[in-house]
PDB file of N, H, CA, C and O in Angstrom:
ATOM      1  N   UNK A   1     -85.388  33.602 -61.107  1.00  0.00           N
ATOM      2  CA  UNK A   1     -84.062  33.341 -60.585  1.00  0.00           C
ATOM      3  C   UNK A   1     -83.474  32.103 -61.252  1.00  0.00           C
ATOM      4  O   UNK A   1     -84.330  31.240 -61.447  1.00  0.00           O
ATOM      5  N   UNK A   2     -82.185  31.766 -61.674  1.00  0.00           N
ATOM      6  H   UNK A   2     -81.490  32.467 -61.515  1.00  0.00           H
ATOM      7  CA  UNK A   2     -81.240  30.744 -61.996  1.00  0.00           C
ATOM      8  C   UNK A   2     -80.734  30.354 -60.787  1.00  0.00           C
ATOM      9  O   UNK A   2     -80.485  31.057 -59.807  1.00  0.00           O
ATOM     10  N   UNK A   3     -80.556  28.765 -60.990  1.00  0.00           N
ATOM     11  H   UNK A   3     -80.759  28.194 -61.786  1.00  0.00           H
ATOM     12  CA  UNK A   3     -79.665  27.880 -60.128  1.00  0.00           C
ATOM     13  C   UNK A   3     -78.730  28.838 -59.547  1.00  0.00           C
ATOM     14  O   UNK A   3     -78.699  28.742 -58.320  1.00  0.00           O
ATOM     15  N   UNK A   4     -78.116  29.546 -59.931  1.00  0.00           N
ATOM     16  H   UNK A   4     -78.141  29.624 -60.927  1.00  0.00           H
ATOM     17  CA  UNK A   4     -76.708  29.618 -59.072  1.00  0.00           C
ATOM     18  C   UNK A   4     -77.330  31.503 -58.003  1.00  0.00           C
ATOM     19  O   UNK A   4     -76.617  32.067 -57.173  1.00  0.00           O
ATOM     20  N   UNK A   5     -78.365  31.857 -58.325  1.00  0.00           N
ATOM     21  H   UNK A   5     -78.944  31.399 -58.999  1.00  0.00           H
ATOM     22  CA  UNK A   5     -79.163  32.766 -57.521  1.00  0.00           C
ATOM     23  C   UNK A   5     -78.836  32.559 -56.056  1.00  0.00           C
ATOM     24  O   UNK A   5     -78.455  33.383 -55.224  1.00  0.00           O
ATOM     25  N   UNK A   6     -79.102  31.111 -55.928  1.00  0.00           N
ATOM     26  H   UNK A   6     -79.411  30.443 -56.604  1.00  0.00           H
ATOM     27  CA  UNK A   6     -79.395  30.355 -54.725  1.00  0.00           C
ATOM     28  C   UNK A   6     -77.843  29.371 -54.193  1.00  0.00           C
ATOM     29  O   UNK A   6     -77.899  28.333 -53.534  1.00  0.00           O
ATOM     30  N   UNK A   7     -76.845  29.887 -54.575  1.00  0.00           N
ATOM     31  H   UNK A   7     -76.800  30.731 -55.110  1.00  0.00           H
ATOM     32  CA  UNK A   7     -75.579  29.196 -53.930  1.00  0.00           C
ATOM     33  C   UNK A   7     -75.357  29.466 -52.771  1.00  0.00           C
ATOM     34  O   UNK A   7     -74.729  28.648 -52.098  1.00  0.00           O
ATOM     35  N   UNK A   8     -75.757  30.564 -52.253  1.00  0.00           N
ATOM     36  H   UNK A   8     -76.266  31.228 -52.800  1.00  0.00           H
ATOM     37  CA  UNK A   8     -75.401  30.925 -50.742  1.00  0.00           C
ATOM     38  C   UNK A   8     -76.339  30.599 -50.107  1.00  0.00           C
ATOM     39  O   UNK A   8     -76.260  30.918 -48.920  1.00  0.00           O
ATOM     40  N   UNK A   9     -77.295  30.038 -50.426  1.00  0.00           N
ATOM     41  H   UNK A   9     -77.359  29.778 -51.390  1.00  0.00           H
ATOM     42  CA  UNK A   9     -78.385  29.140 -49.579  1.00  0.00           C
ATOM     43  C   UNK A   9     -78.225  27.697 -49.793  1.00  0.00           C
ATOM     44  O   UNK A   9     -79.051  26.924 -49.308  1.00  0.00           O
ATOM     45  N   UNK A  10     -77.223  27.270 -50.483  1.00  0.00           N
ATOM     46  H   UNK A  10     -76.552  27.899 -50.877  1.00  0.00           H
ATOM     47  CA  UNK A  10     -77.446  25.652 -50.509  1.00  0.00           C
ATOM     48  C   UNK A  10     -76.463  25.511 -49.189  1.00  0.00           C
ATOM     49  O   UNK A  10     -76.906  24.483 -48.678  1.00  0.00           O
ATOM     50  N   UNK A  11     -75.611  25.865 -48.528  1.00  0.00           N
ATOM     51  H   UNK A  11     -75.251  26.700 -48.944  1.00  0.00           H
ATOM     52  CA  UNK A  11     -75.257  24.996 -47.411  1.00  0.00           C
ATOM     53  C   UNK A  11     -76.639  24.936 -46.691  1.00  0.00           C
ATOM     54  O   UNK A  11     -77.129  23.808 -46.729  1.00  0.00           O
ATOM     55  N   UNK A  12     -77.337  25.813 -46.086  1.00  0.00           N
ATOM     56  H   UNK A  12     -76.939  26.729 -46.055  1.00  0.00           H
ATOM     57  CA  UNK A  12     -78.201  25.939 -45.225  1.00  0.00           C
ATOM     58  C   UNK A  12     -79.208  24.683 -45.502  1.00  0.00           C
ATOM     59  O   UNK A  12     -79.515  23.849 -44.650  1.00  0.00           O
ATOM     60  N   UNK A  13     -79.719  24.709 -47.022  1.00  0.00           N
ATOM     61  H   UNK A  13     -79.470  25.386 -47.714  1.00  0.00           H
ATOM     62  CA  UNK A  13     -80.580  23.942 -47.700  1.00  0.00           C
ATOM     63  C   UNK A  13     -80.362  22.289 -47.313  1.00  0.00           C
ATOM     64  O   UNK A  13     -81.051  21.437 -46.752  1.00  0.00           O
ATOM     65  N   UNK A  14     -78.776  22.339 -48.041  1.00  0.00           N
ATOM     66  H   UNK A  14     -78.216  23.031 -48.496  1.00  0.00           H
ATOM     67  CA  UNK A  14     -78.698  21.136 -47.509  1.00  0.00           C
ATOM     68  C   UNK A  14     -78.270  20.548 -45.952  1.00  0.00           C
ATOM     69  O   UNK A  14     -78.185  19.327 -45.822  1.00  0.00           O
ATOM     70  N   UNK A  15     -78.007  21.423 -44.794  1.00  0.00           N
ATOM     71  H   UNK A  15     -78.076  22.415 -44.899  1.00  0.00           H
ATOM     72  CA  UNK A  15     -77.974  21.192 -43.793  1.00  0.00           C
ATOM     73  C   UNK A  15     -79.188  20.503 -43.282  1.00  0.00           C
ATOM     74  O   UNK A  15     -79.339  19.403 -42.751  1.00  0.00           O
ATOM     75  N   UNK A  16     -79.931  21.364 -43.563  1.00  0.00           N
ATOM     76  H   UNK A  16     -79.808  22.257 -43.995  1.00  0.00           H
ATOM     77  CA  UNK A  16     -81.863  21.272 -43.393  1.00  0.00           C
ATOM     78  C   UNK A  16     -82.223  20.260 -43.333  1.00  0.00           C
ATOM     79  O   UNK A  16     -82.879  19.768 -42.415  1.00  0.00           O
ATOM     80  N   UNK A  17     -81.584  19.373 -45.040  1.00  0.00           N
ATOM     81  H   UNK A  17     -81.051  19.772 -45.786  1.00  0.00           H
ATOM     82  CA  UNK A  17     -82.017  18.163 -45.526  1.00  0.00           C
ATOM     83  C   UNK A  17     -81.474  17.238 -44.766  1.00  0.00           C
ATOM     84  O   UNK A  17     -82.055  16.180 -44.522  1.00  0.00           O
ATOM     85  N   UNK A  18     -80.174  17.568 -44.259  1.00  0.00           N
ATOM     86  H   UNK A  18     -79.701  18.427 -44.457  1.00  0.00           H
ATOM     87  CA  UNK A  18     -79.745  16.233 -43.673  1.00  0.00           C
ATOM     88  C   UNK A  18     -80.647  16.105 -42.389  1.00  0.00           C
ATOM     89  O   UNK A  18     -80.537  14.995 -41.868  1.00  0.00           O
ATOM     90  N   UNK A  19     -81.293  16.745 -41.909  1.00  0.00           N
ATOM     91  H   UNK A  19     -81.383  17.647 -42.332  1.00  0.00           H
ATOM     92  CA  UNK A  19     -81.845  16.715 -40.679  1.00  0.00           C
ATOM     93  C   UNK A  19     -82.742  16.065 -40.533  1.00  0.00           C
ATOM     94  O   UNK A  19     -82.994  15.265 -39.633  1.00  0.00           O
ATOM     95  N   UNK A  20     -83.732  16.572 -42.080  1.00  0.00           N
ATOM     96  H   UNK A  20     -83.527  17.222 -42.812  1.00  0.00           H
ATOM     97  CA  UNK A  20     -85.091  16.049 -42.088  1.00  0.00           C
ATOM     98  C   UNK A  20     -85.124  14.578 -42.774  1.00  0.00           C
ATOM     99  O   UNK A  20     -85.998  13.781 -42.434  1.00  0.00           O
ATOM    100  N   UNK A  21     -84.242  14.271 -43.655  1.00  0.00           N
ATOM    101  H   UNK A  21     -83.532  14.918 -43.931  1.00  0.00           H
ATOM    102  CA  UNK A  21     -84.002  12.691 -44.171  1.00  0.00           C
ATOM    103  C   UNK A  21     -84.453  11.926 -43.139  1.00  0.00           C
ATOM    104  O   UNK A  21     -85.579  11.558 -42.803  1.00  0.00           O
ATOM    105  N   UNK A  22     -82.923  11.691 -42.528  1.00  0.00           N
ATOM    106  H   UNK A  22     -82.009  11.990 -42.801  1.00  0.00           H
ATOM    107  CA  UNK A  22     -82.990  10.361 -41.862  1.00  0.00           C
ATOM    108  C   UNK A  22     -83.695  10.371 -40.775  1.00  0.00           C
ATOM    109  O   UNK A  22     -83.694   9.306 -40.157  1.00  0.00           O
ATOM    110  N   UNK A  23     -84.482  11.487 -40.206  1.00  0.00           N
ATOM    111  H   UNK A  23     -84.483  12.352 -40.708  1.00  0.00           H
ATOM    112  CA  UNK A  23     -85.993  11.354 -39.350  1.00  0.00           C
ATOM    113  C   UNK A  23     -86.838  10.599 -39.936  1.00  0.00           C
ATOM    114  O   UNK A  23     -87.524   9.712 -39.426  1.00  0.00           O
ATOM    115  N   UNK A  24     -86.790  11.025 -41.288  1.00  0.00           N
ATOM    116  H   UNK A  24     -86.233  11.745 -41.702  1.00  0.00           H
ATOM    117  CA  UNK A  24     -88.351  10.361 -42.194  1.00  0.00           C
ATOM    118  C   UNK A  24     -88.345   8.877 -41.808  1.00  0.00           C
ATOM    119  O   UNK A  24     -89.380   8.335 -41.420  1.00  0.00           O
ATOM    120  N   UNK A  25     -86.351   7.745 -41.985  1.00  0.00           N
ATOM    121  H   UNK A  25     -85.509   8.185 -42.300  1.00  0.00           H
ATOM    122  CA  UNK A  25     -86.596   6.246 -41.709  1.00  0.00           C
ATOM    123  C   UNK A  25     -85.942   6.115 -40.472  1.00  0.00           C
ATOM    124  O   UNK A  25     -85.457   5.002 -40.271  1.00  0.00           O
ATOM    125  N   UNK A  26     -85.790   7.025 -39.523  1.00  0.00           N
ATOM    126  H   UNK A  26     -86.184   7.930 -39.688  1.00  0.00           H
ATOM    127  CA  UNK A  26     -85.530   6.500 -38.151  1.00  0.00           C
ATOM    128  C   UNK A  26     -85.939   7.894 -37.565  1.00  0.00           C
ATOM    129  O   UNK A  26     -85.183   8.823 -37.281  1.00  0.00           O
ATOM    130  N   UNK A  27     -87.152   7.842 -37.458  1.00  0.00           N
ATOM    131  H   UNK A  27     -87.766   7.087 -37.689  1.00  0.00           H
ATOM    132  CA  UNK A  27     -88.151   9.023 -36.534  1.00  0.00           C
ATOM    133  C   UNK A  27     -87.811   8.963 -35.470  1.00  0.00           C
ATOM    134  O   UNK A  27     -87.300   7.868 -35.237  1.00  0.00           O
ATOM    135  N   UNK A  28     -87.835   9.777 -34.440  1.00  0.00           N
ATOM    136  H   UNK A  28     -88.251  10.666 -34.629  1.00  0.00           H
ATOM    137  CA  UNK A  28     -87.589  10.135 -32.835  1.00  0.00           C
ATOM    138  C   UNK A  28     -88.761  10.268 -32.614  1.00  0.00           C
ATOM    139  O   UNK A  28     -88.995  10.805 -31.531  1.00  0.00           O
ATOM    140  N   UNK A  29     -89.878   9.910 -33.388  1.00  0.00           N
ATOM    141  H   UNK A  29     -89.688   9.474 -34.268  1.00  0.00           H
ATOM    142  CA  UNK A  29     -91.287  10.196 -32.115  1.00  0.00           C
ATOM    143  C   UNK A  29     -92.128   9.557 -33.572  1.00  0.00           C
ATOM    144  O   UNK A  29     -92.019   9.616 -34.797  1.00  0.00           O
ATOM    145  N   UNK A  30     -93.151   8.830 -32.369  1.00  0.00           N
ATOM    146  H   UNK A  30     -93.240   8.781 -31.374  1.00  0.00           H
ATOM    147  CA  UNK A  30     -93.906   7.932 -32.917  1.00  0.00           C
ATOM    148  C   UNK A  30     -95.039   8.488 -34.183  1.00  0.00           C
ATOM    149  O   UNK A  30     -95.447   7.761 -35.089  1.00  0.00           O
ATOM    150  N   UNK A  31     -95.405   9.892 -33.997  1.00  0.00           N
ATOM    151  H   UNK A  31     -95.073  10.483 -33.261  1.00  0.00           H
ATOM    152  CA  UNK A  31     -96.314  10.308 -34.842  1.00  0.00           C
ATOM    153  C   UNK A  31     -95.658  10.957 -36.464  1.00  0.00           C
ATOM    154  O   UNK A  31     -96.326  11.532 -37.324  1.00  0.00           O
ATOM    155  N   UNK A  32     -94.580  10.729 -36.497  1.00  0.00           N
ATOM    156  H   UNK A  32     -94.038  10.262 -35.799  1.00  0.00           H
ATOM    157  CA  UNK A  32     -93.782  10.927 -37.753  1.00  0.00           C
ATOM    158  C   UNK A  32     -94.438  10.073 -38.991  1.00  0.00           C
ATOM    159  O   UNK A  32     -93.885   8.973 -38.977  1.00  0.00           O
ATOM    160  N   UNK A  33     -95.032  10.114 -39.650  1.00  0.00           N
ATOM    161  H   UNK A  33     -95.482  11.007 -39.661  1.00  0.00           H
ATOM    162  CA  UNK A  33     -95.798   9.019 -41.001  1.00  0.00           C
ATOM    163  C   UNK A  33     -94.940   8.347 -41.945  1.00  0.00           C
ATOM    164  O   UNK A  33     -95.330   7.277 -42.414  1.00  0.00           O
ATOM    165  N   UNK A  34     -93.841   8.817 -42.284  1.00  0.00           N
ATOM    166  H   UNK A  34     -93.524   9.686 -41.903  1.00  0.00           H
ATOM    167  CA  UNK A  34     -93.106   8.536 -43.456  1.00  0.00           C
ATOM    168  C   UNK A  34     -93.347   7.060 -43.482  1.00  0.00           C
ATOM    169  O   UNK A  34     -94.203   6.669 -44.276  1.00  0.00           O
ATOM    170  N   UNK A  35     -92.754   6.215 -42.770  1.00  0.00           N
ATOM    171  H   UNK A  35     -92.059   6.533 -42.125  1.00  0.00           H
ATOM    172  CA  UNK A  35     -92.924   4.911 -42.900  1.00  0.00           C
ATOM    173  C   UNK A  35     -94.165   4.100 -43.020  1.00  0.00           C
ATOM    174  O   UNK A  35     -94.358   3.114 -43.732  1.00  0.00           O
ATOM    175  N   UNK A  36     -95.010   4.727 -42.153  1.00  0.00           N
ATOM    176  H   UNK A  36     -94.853   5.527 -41.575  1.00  0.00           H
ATOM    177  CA  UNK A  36     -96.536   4.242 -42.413  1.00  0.00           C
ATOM    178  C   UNK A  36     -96.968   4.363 -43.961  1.00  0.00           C
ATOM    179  O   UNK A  36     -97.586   3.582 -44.685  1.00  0.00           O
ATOM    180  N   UNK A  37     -96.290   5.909 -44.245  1.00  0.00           N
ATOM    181  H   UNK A  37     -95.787   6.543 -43.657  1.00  0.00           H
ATOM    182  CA  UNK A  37     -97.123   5.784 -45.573  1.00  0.00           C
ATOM    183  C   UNK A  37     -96.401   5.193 -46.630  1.00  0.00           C
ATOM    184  O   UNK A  37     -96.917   5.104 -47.744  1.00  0.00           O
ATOM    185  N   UNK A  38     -95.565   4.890 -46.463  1.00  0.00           N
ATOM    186  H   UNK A  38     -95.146   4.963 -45.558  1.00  0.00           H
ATOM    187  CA  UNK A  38     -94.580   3.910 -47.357  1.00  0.00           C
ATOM    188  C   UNK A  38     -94.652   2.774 -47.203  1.00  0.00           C
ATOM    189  O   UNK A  38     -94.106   2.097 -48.074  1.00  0.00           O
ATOM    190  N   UNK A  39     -95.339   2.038 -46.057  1.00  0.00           N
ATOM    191  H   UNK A  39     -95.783   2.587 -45.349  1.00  0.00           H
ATOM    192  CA  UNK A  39     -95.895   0.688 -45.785  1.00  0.00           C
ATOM    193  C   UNK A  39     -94.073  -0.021 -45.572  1.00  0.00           C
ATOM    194  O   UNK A  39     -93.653  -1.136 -45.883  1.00  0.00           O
ATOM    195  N   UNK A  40     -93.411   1.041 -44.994  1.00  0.00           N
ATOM    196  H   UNK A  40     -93.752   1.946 -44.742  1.00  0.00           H
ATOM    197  CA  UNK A  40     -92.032   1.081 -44.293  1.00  0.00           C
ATOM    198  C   UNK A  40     -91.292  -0.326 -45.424  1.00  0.00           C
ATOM    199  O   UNK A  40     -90.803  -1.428 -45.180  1.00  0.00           O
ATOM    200  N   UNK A  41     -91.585   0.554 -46.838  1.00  0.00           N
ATOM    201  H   UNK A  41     -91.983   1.450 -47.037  1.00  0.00           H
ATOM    202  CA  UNK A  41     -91.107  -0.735 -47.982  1.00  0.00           C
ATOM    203  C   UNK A  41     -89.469  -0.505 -47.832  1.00  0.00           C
ATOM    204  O   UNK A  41     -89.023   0.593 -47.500  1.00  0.00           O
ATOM    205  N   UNK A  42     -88.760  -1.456 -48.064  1.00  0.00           N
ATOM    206  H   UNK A  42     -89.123  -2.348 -48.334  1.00  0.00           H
ATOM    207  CA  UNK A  42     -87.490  -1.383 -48.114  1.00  0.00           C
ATOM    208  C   UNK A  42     -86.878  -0.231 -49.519  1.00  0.00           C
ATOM    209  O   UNK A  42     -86.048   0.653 -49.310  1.00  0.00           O
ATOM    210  N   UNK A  43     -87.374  -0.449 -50.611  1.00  0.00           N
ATOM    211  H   UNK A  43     -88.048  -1.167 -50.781  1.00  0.00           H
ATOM    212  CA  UNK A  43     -87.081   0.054 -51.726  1.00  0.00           C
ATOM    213  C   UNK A  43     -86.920   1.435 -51.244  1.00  0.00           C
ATOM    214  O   UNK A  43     -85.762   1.852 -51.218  1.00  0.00           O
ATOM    215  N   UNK A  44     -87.917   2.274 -50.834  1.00  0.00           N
ATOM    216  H   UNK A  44     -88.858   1.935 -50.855  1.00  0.00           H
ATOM    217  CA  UNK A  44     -87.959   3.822 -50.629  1.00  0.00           C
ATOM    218  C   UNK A  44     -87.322   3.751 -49.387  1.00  0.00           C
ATOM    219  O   UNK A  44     -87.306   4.849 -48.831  1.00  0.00           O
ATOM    220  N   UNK A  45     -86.841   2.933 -48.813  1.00  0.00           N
ATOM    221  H   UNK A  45     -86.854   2.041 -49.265  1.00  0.00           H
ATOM    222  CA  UNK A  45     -85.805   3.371 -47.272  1.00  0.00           C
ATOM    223  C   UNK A  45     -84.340   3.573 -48.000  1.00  0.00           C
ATOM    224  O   UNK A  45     -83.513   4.467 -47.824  1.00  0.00           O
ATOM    225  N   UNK A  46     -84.311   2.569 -48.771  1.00  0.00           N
ATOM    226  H   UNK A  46     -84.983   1.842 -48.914  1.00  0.00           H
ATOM    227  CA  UNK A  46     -83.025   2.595 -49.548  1.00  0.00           C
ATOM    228  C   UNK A  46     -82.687   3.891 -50.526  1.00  0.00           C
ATOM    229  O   UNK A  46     -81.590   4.369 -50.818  1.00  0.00           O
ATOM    230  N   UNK A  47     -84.046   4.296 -50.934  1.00  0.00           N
ATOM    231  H   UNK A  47     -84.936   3.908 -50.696  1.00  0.00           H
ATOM    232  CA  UNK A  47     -83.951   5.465 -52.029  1.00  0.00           C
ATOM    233  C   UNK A  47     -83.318   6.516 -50.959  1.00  0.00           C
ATOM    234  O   UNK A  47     -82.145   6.889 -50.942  1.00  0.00           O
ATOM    235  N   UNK A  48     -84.514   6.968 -49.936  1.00  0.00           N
ATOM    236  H   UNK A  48     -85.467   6.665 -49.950  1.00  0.00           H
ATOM    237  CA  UNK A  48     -84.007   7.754 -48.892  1.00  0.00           C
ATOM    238  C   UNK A  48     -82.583   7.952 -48.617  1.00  0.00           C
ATOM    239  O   UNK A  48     -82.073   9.066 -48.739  1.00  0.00           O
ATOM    240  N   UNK A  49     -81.712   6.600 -48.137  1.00  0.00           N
ATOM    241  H   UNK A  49     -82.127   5.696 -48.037  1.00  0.00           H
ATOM    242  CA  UNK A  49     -80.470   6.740 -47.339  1.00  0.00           C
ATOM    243  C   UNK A  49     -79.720   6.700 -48.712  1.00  0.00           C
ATOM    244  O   UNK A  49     -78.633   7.207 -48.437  1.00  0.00           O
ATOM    245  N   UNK A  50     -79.710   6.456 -49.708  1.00  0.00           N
ATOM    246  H   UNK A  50     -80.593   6.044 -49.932  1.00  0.00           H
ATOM    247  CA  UNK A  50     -78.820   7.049 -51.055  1.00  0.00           C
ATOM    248  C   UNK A  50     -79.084   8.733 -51.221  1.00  0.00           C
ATOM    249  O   UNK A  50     -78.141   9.513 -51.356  1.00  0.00           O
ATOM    250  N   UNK A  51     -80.660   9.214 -51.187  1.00  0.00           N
ATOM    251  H   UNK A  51     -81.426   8.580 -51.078  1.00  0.00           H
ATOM    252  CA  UNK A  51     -80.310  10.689 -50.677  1.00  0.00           C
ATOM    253  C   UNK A  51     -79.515  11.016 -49.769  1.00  0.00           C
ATOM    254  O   UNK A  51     -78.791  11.945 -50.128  1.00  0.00           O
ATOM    255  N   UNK A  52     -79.285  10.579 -48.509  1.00  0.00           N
ATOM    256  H   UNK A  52     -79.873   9.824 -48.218  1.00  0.00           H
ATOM    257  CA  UNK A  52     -78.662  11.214 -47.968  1.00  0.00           C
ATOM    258  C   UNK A  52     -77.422  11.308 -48.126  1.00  0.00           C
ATOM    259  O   UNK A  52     -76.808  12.359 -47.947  1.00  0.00           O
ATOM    260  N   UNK A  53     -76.838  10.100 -48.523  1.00  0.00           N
ATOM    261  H   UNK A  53     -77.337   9.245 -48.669  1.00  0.00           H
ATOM    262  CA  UNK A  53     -75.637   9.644 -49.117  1.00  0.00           C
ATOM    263  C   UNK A  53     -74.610  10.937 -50.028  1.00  0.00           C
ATOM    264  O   UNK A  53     -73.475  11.407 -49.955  1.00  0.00           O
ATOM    265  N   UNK A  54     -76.056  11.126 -51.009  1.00  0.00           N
ATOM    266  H   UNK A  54     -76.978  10.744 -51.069  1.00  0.00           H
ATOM    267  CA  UNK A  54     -75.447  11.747 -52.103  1.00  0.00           C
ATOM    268  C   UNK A  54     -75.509  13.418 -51.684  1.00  0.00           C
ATOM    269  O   UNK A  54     -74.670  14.162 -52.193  1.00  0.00           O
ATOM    270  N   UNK A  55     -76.631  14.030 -50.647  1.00  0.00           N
ATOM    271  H   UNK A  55     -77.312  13.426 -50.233  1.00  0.00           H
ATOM    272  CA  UNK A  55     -76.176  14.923 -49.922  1.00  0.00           C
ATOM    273  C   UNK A  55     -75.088  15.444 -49.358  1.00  0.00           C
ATOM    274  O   UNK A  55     -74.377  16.393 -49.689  1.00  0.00           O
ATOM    275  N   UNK A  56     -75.045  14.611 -48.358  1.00  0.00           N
ATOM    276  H   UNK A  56     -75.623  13.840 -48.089  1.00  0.00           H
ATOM    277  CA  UNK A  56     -73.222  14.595 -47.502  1.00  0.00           C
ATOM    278  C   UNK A  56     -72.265  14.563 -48.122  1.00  0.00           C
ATOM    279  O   UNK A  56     -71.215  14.942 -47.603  1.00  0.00           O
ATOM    280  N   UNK A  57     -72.297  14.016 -49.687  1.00  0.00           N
ATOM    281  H   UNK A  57     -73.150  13.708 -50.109  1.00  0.00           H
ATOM    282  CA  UNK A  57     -71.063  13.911 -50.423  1.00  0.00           C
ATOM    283  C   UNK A  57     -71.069  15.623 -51.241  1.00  0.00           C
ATOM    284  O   UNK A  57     -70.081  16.173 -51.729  1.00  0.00           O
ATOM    285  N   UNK A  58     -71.876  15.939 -51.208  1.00  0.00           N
ATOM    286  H   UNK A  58     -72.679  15.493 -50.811  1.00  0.00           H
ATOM    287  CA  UNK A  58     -72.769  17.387 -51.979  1.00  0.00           C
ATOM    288  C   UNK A  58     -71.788  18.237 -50.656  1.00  0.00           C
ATOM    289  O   UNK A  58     -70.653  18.672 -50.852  1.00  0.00           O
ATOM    290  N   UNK A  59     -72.316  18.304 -49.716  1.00  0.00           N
ATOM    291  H   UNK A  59     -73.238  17.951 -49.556  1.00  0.00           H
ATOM    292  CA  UNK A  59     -72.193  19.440 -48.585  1.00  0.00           C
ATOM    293  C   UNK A  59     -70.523  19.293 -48.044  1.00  0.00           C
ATOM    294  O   UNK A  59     -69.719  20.106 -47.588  1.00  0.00           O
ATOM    295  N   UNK A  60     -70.475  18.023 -48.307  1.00  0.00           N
ATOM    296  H   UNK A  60     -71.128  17.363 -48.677  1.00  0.00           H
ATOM    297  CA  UNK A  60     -68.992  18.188 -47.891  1.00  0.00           C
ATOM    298  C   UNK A  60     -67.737  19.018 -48.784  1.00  0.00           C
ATOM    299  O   UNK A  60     -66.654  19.502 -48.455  1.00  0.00           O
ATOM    300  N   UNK A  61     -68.619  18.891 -50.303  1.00  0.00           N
ATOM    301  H   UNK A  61     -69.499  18.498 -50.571  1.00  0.00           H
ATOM    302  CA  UNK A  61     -67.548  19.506 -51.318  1.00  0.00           C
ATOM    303  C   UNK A  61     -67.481  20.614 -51.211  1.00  0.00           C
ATOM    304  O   UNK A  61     -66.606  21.287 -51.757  1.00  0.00           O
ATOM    305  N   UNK A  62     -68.916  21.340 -50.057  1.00  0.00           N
ATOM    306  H   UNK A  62     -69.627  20.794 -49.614  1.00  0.00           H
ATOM    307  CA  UNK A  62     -68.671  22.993 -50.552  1.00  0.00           C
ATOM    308  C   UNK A  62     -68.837  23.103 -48.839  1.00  0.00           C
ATOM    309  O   UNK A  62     -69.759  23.813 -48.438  1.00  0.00           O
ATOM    310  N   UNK A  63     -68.356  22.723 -48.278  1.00  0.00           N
ATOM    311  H   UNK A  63     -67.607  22.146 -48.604  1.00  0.00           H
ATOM    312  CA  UNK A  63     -67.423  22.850 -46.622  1.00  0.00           C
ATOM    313  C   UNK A  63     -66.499  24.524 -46.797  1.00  0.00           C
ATOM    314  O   UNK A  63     -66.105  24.881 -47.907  1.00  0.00           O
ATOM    315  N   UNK A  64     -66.357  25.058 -46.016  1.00  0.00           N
ATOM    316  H   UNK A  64     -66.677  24.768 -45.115  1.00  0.00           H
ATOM    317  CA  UNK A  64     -66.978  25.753 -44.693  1.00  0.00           C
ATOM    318  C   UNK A  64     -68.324  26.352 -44.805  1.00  0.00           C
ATOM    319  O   UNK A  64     -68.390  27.258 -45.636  1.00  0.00           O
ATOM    320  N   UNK A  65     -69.630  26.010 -44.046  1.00  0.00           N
ATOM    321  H   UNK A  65     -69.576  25.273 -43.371  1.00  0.00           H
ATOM    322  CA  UNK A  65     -70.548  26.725 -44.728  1.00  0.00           C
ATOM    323  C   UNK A  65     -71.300  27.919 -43.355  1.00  0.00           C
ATOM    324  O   UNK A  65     -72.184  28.722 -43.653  1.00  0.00           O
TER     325      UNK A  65
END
């Protein structure tokens, strides 16, 4: 399959993502690891919330989904 196979699955895809991101640096329940295993470094919190960043700017361009 080619990239564009999968266009009618990227809203979903990236819906998904926004969900599961910002759990990884602000978890709702204590047994979530991301931060543990990142030794909750600032650098990869920052990488993280620029993903998401650049997501939302992604999902918003291809709105109604």
């Amino acid at each position: 399959m080619v990239p564009v196979d999968y266009l009618e699955k990227l809203p979903n895809l990236l819906d998904r993502l926004l969900e599961i991101l910002p759990a990884m640096i602000d978890p709702a329940r204590e047994d979530w690891g991301f931060l543990d295993m990142c030794g909750a470094d600032p650098a990869t919190i920052a990488s993280v919330r620029d993903q998401i960043a650049t997501i939302e700017t992604r999902r918003a361009a291809i709105r109604p989904g």
